[in-house]
C-alpha positions as CSV (number, residue, x, y, z in Angstrom):
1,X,0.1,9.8,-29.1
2,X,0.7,7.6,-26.2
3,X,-1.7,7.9,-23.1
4,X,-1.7,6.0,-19.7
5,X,-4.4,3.9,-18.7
6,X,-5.0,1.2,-15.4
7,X,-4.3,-2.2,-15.9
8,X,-6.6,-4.7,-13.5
9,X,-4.5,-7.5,-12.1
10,X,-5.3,-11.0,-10.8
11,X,-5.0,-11.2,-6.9
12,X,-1.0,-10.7,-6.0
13,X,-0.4,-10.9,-9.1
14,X,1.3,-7.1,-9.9
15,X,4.7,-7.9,-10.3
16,X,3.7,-10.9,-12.7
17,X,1.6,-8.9,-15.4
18,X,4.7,-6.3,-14.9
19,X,6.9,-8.6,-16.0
20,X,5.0,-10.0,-18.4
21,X,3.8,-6.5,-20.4
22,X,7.3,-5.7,-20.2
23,X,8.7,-8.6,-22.0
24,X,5.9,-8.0,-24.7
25,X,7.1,-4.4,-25.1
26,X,5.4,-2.5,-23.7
27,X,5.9,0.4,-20.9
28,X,3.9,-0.5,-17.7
29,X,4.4,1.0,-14.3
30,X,4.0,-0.7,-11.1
31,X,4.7,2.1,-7.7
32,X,5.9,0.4,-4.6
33,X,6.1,1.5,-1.3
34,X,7.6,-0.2,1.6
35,X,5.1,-1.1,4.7
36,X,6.9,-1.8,8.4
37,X,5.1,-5.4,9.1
38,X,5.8,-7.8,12.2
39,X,6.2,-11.6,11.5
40,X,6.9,-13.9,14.1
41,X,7.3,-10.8,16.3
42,X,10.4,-9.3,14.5
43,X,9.7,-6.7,12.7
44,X,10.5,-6.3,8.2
45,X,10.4,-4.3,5.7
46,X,8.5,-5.2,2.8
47,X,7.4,-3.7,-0.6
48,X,4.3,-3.2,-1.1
49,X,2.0,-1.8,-4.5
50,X,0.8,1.6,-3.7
51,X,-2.2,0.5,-5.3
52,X,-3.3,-3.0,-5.3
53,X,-4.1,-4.9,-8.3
54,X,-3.7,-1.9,-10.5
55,X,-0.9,-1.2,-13.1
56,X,-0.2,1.9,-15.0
57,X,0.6,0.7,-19.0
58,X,1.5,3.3,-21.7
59,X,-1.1,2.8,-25.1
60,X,-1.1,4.4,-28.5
61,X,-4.7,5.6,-29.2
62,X,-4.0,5.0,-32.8
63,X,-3.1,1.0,-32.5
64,X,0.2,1.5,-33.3
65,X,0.8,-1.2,-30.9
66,X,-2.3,-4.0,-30.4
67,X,-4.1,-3.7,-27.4
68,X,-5.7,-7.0,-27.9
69,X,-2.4,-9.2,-26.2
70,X,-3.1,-7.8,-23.0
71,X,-6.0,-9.3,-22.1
72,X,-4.2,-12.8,-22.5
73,X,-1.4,-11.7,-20.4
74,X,0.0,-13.6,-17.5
75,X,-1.3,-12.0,-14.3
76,X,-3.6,-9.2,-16.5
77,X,-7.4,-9.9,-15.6
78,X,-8.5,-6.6,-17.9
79,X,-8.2,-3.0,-18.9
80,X,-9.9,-0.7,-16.8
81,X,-12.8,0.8,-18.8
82,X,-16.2,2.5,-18.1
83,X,-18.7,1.3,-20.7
84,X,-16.6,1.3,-23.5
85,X,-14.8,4.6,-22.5
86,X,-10.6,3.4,-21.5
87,X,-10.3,6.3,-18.9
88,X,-6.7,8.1,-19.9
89,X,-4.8,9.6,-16.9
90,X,-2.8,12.5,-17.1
91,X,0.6,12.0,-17.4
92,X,1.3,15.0,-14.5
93,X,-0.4,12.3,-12.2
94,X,1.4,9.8,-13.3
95,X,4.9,11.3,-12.9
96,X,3.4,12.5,-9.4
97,X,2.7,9.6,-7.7
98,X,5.9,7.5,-9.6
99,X,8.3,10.3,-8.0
100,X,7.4,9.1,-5.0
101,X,10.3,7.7,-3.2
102,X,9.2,4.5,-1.5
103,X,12.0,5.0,1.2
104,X,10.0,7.4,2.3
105,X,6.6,6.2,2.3
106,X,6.9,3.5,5.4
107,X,3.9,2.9,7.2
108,X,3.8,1.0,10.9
109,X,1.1,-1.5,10.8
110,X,-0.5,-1.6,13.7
111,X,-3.2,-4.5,14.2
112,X,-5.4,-4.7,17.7
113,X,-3.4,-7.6,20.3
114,X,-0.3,-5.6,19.1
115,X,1.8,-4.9,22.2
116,X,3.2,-1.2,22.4
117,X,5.4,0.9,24.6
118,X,4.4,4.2,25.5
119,X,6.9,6.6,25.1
120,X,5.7,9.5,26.7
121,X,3.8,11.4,29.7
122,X,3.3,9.3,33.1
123,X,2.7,6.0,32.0
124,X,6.2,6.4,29.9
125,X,8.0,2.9,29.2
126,X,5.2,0.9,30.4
127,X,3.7,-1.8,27.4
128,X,0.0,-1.7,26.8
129,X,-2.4,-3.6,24.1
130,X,-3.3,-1.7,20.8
131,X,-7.2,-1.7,20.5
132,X,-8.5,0.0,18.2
133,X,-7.9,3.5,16.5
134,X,-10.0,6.7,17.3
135,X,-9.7,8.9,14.9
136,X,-6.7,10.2,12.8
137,X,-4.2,10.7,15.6
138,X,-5.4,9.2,18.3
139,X,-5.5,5.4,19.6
140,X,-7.3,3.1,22.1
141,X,-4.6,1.4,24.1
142,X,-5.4,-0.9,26.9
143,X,-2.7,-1.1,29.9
144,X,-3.0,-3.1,33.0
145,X,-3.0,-1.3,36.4
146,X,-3.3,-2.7,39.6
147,X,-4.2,-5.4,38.4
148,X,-7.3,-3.9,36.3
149,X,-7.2,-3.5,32.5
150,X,-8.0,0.4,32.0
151,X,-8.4,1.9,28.7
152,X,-6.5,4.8,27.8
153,X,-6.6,7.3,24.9
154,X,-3.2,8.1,23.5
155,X,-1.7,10.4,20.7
156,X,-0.3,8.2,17.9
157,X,3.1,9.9,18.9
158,X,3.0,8.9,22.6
159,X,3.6,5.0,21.5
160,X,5.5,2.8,19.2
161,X,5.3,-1.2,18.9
162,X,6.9,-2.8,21.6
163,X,10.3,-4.1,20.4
């Protein structure tokens, strides 16, 4: 019976060991998501893994299919293990997080120096500085009035990166 297990990649290497376990036959599984980043100050959308370094591959406990090729794979650095216990995970996770729809998973990455517009309240359409976050739905945003830079605390909703 076939179980899932976590495959280890070398550094930004994912989509390579993919590939690669794929063309040797067997059934891997790499979830994406796409992340909102700003380059040159334009903002793209790029795919991302949800998890880093990590691919989900498809074994037969019983060796039906060798194990052994995987480690010499192109972009594999090892099977995750614990001792010498492969931890299996449940195929109701698996389908989980793989139904995922990446088009709906984008994420605004917000670094500190990142100029922002507020949105809302009285200081509405004015740009600020992204500090720092505090806390899960709040941020640290630092505007410049009268010729003084105040800090302010804003709601993640009052503020969006300045276009």
């Amino acid at each position: 019976m076939k179980q899932w297990y976590l495959i280890y990649t070398k550094p930004r290497k994912e989509q390579i060991a993919l590939q690669n376990l794929i063309a040797q036959g067997y059934e891997a599984q790499l979830p994406m998501f796409k992340l909102e980043k700003i380059v040159r100050n334009k903002k793209s959308l790029e795919e991302e893994p949800l998890f880093p370094r990590y691919l989900f591959i498809k074994l037969d406990e019983q060796a039906s299919q060798s194990w052994s090729p995987i480690r010499s794979t192109i972009g594999v650095s090892h099977i995750v293990k614990f001792g010498n216990l492969y931890p299996r995970i449940p195929e109701v996770v698996v389908k989980s997080i793989l139904s995922i729809d990446s088009d709906d998973t984008i994420v605004e990455s917000i670094i500190s120096g990142d100029l922002v517009t507020i949105n809302k309240g009285p200081f509405k359409e004015v740009e600020a500085l992204f500090s720092h976050f505090d806390g899960d739905e709040r941020a640290i945003l630092l505007l410049n009035i009268l010729e003084k830079t105040v800090k302010g605390k804003f709601n993640l909703s009052e503020f969006s990166l300045a276009k």
